[in-house]
N, C-alpha and C positions, 0 to 999 in steps of 0.2 A: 442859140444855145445848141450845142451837139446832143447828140439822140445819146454818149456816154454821160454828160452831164445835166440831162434833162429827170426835175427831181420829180420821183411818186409823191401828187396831192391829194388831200381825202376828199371824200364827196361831203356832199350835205347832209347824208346821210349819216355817214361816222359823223361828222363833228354833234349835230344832232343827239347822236348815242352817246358820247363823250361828258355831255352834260347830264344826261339821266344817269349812266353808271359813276360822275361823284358824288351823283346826290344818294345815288343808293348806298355808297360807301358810306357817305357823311350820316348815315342815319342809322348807319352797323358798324359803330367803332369798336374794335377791340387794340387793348395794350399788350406792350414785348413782348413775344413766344405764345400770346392766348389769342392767336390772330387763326383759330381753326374755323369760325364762319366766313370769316374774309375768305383761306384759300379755299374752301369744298366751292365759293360761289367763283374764284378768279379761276380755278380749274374746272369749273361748266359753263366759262364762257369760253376759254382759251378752245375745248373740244369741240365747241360749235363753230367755231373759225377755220377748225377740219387743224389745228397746230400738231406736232410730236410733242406731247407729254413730257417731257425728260424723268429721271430720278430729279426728286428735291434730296439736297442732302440735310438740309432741317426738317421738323416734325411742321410746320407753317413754314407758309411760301410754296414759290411754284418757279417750276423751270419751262421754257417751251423753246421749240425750235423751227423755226421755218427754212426750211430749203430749198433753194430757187431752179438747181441742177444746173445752175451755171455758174461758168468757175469762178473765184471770187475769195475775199477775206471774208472770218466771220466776226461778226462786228455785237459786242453785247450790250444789250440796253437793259438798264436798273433803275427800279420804281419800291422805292419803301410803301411798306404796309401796313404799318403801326398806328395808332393814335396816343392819347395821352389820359393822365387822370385826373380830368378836368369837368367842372360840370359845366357845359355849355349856356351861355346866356348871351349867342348872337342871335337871337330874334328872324333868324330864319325861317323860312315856311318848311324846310326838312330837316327839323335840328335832330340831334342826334335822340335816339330811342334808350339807350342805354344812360343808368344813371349812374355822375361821376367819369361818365367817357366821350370824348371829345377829339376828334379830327383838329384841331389847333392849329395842324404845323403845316397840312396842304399836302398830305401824303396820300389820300381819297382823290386831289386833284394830281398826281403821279400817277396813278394804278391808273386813271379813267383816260387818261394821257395815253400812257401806255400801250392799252387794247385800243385804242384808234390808231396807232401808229401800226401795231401789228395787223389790223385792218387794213389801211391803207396799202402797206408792201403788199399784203393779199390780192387787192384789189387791181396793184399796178405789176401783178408778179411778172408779167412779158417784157416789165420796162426793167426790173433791177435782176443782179445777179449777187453770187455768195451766199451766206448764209448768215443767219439773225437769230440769236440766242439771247431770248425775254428771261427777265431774271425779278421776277416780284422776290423780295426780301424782307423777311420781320428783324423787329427788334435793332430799328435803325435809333429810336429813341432813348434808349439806354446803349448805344455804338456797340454791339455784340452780336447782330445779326450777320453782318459783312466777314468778321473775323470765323464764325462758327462755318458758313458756306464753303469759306475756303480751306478750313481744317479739316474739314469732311470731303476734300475733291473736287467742289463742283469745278474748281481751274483746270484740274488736271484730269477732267473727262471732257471738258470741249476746249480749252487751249484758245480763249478768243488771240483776234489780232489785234482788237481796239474795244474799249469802253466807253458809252457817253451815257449822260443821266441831266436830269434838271429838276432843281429845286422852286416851285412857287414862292415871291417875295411880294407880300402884301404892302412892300414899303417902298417897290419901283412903280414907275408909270406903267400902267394896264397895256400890256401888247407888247415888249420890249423884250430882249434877249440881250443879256451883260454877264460878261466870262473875261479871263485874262490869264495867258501862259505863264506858268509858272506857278505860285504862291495866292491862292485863292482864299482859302479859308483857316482857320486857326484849327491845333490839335488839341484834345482835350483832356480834363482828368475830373473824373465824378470821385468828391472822397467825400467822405465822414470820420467825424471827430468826436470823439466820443472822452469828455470831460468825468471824473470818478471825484465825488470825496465823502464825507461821513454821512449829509444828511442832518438835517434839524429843523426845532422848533421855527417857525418866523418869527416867532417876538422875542427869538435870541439868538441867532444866527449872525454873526456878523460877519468880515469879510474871510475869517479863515477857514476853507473848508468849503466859501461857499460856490456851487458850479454854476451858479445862475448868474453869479455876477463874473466868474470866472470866463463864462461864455460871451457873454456883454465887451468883455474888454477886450476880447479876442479876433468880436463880429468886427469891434470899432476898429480894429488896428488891420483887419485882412487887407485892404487895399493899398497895405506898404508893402506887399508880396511881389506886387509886379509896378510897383512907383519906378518907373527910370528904365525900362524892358521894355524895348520900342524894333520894329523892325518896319519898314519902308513906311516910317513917321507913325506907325499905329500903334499904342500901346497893348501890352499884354491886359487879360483882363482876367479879375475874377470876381465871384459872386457867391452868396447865400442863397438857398431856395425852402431850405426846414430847418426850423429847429423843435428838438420834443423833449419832453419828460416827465415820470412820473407825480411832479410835483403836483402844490394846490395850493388855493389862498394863502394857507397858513405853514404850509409844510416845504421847505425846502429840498428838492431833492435829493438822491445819491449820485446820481446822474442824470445826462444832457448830451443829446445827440445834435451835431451840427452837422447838415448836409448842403456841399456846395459844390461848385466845379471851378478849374484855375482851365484859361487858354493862355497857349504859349505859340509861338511860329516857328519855331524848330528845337534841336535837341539842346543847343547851351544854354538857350533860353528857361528852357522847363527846366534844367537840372539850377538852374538859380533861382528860378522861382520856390522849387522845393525845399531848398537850403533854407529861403527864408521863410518857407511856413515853417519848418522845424525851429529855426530860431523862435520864430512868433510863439508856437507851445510854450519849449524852454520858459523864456518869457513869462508868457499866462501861468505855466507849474509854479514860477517862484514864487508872483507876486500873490497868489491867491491859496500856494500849499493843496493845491490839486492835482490829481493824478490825468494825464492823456495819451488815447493811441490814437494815428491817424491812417488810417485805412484808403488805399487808392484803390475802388469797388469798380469803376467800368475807365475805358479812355481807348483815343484814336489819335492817328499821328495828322497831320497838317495835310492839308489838301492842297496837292499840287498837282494840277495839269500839265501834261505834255503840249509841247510849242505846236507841233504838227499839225496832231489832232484838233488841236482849241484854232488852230486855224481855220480849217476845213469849215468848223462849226461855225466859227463866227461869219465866214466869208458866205456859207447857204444861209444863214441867218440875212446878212445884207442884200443878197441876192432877192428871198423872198420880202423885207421887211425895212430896206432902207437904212436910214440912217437910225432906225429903234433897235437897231444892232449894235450893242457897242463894246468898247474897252473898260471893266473898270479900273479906277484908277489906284486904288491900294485894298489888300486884303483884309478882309473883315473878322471880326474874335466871334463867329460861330463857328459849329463846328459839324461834322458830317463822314459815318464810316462809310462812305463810298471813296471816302479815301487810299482807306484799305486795298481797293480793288486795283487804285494806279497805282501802289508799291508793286503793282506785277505784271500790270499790260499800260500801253500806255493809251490814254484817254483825255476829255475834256467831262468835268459840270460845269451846266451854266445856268444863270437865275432866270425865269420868267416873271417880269413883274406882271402883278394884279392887284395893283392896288385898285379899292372899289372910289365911285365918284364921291365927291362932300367931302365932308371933315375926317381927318387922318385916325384909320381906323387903328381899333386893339391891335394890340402886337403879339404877332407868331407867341403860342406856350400861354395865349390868355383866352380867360373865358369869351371876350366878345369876338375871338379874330374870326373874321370874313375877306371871301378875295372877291373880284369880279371875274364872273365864269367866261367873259366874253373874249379873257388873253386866253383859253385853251384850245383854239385851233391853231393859235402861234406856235403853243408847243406841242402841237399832233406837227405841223407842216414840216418845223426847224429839225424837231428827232429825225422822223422820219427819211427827211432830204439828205439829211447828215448823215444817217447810217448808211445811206444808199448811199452816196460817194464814198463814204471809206471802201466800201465792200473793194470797189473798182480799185482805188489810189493806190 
């Protein structure tokens, strides 16, 4: 291997540290924008590692910069910092302290990833050159943390050349790295539905007026929104995650809030999916004589990686990891605003599996999800090596 293509690896030391700072993550969750213990703790570790501070242009999160003094691109690596509103019941020895909050999605194992990777360039700084712009992000779990950074500047005060990022998948094999040029991940749209009508008795309520059963018929019939909405064989998806209302045993409500999210894989897509939730209302207003507005509250466009970049990654990936590097084979309906960041530089994400050993655990967004910590020197090695080639390429 040439001394330009020879990648910074961390000691035993970082990977070591790597697994104490998720566990301290995992046991200090906070949710979208109320992520201020996370940063005062991710900016007193960033200043022990001797980083440049940047401006945050959000109120949570942190910027940091390392610069090598040789010449080179600067390459930006992003680590969501959110958790979720969940109460944790994975029976871990450092479950989370906060009650009703939960690390869920493996964005605790992102941050802790992250400052080992910044560690690592630190440690190998004679070996890389350019510059590395750490970019911890809140409020990736509602997709509005990505959009707010870049409306506020943070692109247009450091101008990266390239972006990469990686997501933990508790549902790939433990150690692996899986990415694919082009069309990675589905866009999304969080809305709420919000059903009106009079209100009444239960023991005379029947079906006009009423939004309980107005909602019922509307939950049953949502998965004809994207019946037929396929792009490289993968259907569009969407789904329920609440519904509320004032009601009660006896009392039928005035209203009913339904909150869900629709994924699509590009723009004709989603403007036909939306056509048919509007039809589906229409629909539900006739048959039930109720009133609806459908509000579209957060959303992010489709994650696509650049061919280049998603090479570079996969090929240090293979390099350090063999054939646990791979292609995958068609794009998945989750969804992720680091998207946002490749409509403007171009970049790769890619998944590191963690699935833990036994029986197929809870799933990302549930109260039991657990990963195995032993894939996260995979993705100290893979970020790290990858950001150091682009810097050069």
């Amino acid at each position: 291997m040439s001394e330009e293509n020879a990648m910074p690896l961390p000691s035993k030391t970082v990977l070591d540290d790597v697994v104490d700072l998720r566990r301290y993550f995992h046991k200090h969750p906070e949710v979208s924008f109320s992520e201020h213990e996370t940063t005062r703790y991710l900016k007193e570790r960033l200043r022990e590692l001797g980083l440049d501070l940047e401006t945050c242009p959000t109120e949570t999160g942190a910027v940091a910069l390392l610069d090598t003094g040789r010449p080179g691109k600067t390459v930006m690596l992003r680590a969501d910092i959110d958790a979720l509103p969940i109460h944790e019941e994975s029976g871990v020895d450092f479950q989370s302290r906060i009650d009703g909050r939960m690390h869920a999605c493996g964005h605790d194992a992102h941050m802790a990833i992250m400052i080992g990777v910044a560690r690592t360039l630190i440690d190998r700084i004679s070996d890389v050159s350019g510059k590395y712009l750490f970019v911890f992000q809140p409020a990736e779990e509602i997709v509005e943390g990505a959009k707010a950074m870049i409306a506020r500047g943070l692109l247009d005060d450091h101008r990266p050349d390239a972006v990469i990022g990686l997501h933990i998948a508790s549902f790939l094999q433990s150690g692996t790295v899986v990415s694919r040029p082009g069309l990675l991940w589905a866009g999304s749209d969080a809305f709420d539905v919000t059903f009106a009508g009079p209100g009444g008795h239960g023991g005379m309520m029947g079906r006009r007026g009423n939004v309980l059963a107005a909602q019922a018929f509307f939950v049953e019939r949502l998965h004809t929104v994207v019946e037929g909405l396929e792009h490289d064989g993968v259907q569009c998806h969407t789904t329920v995650g609440n519904i509320s209302s004032d009601g009660a045993w006896n009392i039928v409500p005035r209203g009913v809030l339904v909150q869900g999210s629709l994924r699509t894989f590009n723009d004709l897509l989603r403007g036909q999916a939306l056509d048919r939730l509007h039809d589906l209302l229409r629909e539900t207003q006739s048959e039930f004589e109720v009133s609806s507005t459908l509000d579209l509250v957060h959303g992010t466009v489709p994650l696509v990686n650049e061919p280049n970049v998603t090479r570079t990654v996969l090929e240090v990936g293979q390099q350090l990891i063999g054939d646990h590097a791979s292609l995958l084979g068609r794009p998945l309906t989750v969804s992720d605003d680091f998207a946002e960041f490749l409509t403007r530089i171009p970049g790769c994400y890619f998944m590191l599996g963690a699935r833990p050993e036994g029986d197929t655990p809870p799933a990302h967004h549930s109260p039991g999800f657990r990963i195995d910590e032993t894939a996260l020197p995979v993705g100290v090695k893979v970020l790290a090596g990858a950001a150091s080639r682009l810097a050069v390429e």
